[in-house]
Short mmCIF file of the C-alpha atoms (twelve columns), coordinates in Angstrom:
data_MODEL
# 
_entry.id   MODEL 
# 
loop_
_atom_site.group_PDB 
_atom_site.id 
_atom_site.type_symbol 
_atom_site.label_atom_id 
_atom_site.label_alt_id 
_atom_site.label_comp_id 
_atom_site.label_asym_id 
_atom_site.label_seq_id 
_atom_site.Cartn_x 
_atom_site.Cartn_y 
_atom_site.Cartn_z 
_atom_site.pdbx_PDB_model_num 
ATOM 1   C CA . UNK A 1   -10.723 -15.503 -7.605  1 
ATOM 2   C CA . UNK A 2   -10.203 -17.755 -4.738  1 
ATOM 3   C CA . UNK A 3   -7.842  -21.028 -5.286  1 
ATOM 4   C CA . UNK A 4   -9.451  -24.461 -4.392  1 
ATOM 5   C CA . UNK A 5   -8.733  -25.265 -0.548  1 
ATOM 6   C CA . UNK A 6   -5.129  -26.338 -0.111  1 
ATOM 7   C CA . UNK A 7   -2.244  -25.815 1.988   1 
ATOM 8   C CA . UNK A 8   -0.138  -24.452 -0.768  1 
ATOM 9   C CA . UNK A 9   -0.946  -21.651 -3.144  1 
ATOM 10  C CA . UNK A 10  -0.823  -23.060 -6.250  1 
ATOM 11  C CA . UNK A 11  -0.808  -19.966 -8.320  1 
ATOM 12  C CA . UNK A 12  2.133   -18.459 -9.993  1 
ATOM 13  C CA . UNK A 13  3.020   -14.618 -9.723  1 
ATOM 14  C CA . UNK A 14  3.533   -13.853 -13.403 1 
ATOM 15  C CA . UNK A 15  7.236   -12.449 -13.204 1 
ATOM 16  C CA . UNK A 16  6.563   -9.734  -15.944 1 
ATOM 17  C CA . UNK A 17  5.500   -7.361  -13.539 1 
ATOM 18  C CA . UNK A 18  8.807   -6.781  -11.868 1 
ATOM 19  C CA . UNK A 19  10.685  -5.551  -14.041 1 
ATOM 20  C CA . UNK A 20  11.786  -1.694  -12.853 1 
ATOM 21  C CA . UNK A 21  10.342  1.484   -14.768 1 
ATOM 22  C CA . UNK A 22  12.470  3.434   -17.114 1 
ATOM 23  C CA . UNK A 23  13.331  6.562   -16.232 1 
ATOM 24  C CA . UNK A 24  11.126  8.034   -18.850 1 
ATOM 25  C CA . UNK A 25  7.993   6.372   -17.710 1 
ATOM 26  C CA . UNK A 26  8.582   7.246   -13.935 1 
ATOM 27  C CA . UNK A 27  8.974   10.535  -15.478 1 
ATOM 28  C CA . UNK A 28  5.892   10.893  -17.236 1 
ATOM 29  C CA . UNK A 29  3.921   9.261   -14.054 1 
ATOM 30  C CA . UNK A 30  5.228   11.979  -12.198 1 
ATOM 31  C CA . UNK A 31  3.680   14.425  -14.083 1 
ATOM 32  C CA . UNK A 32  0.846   12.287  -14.032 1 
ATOM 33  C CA . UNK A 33  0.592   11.787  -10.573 1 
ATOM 34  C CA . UNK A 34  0.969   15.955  -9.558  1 
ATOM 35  C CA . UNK A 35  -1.429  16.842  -12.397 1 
ATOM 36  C CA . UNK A 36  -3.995  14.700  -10.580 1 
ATOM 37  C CA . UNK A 37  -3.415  16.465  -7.087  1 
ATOM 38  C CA . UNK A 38  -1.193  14.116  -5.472  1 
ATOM 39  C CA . UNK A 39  2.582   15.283  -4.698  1 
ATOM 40  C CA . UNK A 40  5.210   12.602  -5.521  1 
ATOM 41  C CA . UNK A 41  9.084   12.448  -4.970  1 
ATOM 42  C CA . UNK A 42  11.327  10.037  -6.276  1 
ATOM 43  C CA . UNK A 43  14.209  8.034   -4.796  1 
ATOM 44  C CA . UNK A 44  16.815  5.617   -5.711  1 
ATOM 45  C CA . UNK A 45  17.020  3.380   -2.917  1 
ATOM 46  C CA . UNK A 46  14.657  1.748   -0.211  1 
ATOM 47  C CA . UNK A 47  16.773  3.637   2.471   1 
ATOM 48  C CA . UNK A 48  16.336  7.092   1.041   1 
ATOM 49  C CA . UNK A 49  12.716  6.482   0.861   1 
ATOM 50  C CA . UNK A 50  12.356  5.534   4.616   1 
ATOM 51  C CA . UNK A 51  13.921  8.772   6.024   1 
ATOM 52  C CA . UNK A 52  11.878  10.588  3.930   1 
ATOM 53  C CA . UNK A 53  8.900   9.115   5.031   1 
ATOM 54  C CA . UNK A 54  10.113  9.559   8.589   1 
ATOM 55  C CA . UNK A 55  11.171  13.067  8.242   1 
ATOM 56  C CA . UNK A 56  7.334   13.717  6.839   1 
ATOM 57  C CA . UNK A 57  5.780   12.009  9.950   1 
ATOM 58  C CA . UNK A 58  5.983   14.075  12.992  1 
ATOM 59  C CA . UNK A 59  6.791   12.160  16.378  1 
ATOM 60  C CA . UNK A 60  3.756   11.897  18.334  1 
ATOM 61  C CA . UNK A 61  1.369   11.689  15.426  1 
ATOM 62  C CA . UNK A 62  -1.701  9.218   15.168  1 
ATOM 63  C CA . UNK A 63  -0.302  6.717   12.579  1 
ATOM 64  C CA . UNK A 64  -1.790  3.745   11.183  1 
ATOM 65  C CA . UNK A 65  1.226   1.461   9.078   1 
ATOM 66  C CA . UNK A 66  -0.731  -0.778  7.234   1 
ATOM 67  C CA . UNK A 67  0.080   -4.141  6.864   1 
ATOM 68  C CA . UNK A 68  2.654   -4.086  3.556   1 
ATOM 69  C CA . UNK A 69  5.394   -6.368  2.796   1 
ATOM 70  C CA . UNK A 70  7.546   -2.486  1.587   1 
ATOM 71  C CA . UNK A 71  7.038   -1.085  4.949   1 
ATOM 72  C CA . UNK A 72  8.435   -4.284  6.944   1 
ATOM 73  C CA . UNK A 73  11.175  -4.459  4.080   1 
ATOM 74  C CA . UNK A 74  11.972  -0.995  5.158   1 
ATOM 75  C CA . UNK A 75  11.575  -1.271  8.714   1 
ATOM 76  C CA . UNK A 76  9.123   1.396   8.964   1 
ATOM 77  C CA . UNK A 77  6.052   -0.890  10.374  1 
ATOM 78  C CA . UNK A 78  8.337   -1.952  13.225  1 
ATOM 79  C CA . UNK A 79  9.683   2.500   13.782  1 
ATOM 80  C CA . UNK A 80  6.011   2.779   13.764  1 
ATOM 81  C CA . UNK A 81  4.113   0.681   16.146  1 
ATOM 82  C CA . UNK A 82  7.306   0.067   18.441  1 
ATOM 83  C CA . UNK A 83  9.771   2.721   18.810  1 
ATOM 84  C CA . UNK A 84  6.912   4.431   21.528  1 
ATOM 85  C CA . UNK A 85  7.389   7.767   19.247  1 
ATOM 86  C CA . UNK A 86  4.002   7.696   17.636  1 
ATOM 87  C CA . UNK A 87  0.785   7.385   18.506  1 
ATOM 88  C CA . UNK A 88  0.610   3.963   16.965  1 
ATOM 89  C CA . UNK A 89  -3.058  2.499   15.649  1 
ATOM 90  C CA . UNK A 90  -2.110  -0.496  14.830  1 
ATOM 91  C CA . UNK A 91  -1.001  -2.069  17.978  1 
ATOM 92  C CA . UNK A 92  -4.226  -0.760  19.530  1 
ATOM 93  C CA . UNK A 93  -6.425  -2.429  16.485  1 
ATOM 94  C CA . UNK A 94  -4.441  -5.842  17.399  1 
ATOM 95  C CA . UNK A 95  -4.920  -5.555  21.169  1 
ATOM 96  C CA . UNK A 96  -9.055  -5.718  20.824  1 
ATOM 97  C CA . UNK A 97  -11.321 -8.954  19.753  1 
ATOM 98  C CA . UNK A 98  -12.649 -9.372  16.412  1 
ATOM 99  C CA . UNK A 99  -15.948 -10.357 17.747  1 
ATOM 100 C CA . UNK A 100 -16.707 -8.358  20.430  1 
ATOM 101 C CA . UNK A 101 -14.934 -5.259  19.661  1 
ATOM 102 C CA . UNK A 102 -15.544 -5.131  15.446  1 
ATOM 103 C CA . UNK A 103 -16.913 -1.698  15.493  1 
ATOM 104 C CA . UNK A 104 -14.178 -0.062  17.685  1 
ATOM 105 C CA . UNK A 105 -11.318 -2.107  15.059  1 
ATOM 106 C CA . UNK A 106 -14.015 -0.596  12.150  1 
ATOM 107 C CA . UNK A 107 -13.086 3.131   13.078  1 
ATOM 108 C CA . UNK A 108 -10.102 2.763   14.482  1 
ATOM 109 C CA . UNK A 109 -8.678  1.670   10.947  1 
ATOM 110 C CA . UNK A 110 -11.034 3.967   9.149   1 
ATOM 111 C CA . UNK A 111 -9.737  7.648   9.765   1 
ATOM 112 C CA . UNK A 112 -5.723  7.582   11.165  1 
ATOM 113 C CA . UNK A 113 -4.245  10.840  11.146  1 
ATOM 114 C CA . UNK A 114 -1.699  9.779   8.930   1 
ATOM 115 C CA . UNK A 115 -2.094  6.270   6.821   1 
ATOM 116 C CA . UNK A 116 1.388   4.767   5.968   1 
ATOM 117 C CA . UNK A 117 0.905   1.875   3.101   1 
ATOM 118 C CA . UNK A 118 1.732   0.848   -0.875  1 
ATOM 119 C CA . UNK A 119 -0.590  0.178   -3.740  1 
ATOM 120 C CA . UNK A 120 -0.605  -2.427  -5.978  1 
ATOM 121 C CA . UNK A 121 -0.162  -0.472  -9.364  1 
ATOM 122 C CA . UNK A 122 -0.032  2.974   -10.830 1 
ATOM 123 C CA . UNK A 123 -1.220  3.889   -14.423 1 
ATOM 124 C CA . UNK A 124 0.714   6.167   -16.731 1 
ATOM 125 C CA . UNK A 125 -2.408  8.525   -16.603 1 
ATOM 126 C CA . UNK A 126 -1.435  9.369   -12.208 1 
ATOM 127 C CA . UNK A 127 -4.025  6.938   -11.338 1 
ATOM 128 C CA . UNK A 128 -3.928  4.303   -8.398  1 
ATOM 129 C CA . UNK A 129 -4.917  1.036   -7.785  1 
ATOM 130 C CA . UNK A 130 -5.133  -0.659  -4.261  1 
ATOM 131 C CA . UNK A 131 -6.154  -4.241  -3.629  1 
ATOM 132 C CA . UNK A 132 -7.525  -5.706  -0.479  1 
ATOM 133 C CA . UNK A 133 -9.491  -9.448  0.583   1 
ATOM 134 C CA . UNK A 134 -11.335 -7.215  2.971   1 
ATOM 135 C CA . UNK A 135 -10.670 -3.882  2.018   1 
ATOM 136 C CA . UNK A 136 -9.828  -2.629  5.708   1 
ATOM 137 C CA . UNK A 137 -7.208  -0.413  4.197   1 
ATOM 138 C CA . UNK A 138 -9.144  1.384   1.714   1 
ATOM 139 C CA . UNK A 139 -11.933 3.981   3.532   1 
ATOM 140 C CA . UNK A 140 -8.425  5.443   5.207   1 
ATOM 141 C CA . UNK A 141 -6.668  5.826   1.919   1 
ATOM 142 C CA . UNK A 142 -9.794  6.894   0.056   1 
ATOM 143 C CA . UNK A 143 -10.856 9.943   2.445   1 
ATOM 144 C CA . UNK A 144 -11.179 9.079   6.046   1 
ATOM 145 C CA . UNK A 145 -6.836  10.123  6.777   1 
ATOM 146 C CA . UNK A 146 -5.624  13.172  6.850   1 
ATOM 147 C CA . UNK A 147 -2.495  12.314  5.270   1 
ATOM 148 C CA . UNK A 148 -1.785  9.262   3.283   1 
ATOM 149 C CA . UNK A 149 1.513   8.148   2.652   1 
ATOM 150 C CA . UNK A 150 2.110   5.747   -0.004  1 
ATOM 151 C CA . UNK A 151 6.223   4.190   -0.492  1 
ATOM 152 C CA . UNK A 152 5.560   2.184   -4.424  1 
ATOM 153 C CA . UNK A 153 8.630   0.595   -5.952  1 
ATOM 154 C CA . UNK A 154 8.940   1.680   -9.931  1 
ATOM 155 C CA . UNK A 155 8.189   -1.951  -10.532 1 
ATOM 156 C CA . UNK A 156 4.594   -1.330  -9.944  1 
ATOM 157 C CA . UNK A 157 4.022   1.100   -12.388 1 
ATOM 158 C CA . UNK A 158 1.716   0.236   -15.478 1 
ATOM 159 C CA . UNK A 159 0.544   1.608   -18.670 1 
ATOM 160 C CA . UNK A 160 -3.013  2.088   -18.164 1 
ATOM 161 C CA . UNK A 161 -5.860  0.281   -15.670 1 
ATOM 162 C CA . UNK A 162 -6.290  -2.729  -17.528 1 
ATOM 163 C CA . UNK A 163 -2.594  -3.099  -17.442 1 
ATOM 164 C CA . UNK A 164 -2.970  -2.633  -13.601 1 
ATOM 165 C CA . UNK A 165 -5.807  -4.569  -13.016 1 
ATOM 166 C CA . UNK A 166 -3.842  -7.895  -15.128 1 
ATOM 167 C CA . UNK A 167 -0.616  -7.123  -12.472 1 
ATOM 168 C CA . UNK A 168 -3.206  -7.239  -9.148  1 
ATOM 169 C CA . UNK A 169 -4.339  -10.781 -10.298 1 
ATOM 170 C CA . UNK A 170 -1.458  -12.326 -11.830 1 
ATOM 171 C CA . UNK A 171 1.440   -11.343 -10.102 1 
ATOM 172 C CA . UNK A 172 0.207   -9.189  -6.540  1 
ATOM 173 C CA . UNK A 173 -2.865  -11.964 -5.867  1 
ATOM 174 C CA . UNK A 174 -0.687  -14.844 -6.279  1 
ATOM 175 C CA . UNK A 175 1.742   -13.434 -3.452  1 
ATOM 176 C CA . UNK A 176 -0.788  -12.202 -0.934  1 
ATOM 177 C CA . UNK A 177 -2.598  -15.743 -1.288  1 
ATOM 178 C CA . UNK A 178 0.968   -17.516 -0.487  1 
ATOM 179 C CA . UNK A 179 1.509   -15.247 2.170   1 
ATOM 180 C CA . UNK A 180 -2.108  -15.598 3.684   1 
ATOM 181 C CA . UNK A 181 -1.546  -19.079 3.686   1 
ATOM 182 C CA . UNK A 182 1.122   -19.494 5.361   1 
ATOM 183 C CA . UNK A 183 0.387   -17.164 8.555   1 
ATOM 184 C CA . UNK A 184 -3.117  -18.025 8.470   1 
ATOM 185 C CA . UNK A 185 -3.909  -21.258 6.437   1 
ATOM 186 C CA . UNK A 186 -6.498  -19.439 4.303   1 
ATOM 187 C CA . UNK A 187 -6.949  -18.016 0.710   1 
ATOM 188 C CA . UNK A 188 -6.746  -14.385 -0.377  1 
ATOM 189 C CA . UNK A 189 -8.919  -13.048 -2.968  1 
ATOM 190 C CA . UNK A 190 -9.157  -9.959  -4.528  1 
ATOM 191 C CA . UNK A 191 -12.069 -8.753  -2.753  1 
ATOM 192 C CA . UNK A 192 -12.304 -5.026  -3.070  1 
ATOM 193 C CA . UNK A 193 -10.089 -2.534  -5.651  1 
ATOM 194 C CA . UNK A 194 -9.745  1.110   -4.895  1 
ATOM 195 C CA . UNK A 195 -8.997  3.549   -7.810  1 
ATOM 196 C CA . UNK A 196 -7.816  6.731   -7.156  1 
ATOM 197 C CA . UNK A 197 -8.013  9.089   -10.436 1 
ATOM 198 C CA . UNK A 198 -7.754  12.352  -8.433  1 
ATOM 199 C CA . UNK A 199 -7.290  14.008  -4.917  1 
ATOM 200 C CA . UNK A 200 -9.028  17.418  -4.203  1 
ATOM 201 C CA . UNK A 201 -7.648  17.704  -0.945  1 
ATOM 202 C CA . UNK A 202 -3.752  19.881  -1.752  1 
ATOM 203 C CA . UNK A 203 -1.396  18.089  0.218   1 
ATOM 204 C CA . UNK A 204 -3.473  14.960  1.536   1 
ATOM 205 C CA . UNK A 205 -1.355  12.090  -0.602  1 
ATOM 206 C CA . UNK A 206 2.380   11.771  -0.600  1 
ATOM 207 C CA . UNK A 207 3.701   8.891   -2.696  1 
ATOM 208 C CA . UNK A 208 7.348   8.305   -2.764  1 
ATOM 209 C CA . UNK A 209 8.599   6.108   -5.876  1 
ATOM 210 C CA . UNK A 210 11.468  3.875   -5.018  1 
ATOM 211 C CA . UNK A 211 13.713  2.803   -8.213  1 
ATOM 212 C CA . UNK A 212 14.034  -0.581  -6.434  1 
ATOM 213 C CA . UNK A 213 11.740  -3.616  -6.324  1 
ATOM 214 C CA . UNK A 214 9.823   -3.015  -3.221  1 
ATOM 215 C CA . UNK A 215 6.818   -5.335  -2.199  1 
ATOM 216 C CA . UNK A 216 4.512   -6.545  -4.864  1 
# 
C-alpha cells in the first residue's frame, strides 16, 4: 500500500466515490444501520449535524475527537479540545512524549467516555468500515468507549464491503497519504480496517448521516 518515498503523493483519489447517496439508499442504510443495533439520524446540512452532536455530548464529559478532516470542517474538534467545556483527551494525549510516555497515550486513546470521529464507508447491509495507518482510533470505536459518535457524509455510503473496501484505497488512502505528507513528510498506508457488522451494546453508537460531502 505505501507509495515510493517522495515529497508528493502521487496517487489519485478516484472521484467516483463522492458522489452523494440517493435518498432511497440512505433510506435503506438506515434501516440497515438500526437493524444492526446502532441508532442513526439523518441531516441535511453540516451545521445541523454539529448541534446535534453537541446537544448529545454533555458539558463536562470525557471526550476524545479524533483526528477527522468532518469534525475540523465542522468545528467540532476545535468546541472539543478548546472551548474548556469538556473533559478533553486529546489535548492531554498531545501534551505527553511518544517515547517515554507510549503506554499512558496507549490507554488514554483506548477507552474515552465518549469517542467523536467518521468512518471511511458504510455498506447497504448497516455495516462499517474504519481505516487507520496505526489504528489508534479503532480499540475506542470497537468497544473500549462508552459512547461512540460517528458524523459520515452520504457520500461515503457503499453497496456492499468490497464496494467499501475499493473507496478506502482509491479515493480515502489517496487523501490521508497527501495529507500525511504534507504535515509530516511521510506516507500513509492502510494499516489496520475495522468492520463493524453489529453493536450489542443499545445505545453505545450514534451515527449522524450528513446529505453533504463531508471528509473522505
Amino acid at each position: 500500500m505505501l507509495a515510493q518515498p517522495n515529497t508528493i503523493s502521487e496517487l489519485i483519489p478516484n472521484e467516483e466515490f463522492t458522489k452523494l447517496a440517493t435518498n432511497e439508499r440512505i433510506a435503506r442504510v438506515v434501516q440497515a444501520l438500526e437493524a444492526n443495533g446502532m441508532k442513526t439520524l439523518v441531516v441535511e446540512t453540516g451545521e445541523e449535524a454539529r448541534k446535534l452532536v453537541l446537544e448529545m455530548v454533555p458539558q463536562g464529559a470525557e471526550v476524545y475527537a479524533n483526528q477527522s478532516q468532518t469534525l475540523d470542517k465542522l468545528g467540532l474538534r476545535e468546541e472539543f479540545d478548546k472551548s474548556g467545556r469538556y473533559d478533553a483527551v486529546r489535548p492531554k494525549v498531545l501534551s505527553l512524549d511518544r517515547k517515554t510516555q507510549a503506554d499512558e497515550i496507549r490507554k488514554l486513546r483506548s477507552s474515552p467516555d465518549y469517542m467523536i470521529g467518521s468512518v471511511h464507508a458504510i455498506t447497504e447491509r448497516g455495516q462499517i468500515l474504519a481505516s487507520s495507518f496505526g489504528g489508534s482510533q479503532l480499540g475506542a470505536y470497537a468497544y473500549g468507549s462508552k459512547k461512540v459518535i460517528w458524523i459520515v457524509g452520504t457520500q461515503k455510503l457503499v453497496k456492499d464491503l468490497d464496494e467499501g473496501f475499493r473507496r478506502i484505497e482509491e479515493y480515502s488512502y489517496p487523501l490521508e497519504d497527501a495529507r500525511l505528507l504534507a504535515a509530516l513528510g511521510i506516507h500513509s498506508a492502510v494499516g489496520k480496517t475495522l468492520i463493524v457488522n453489529q453493536e450489542v451494546v443499545p445505545g453505545r453508537i450514534t451515527i449522524v448521516l450528513v446529505k453533504e460531502e463531508l471528509g473522505y
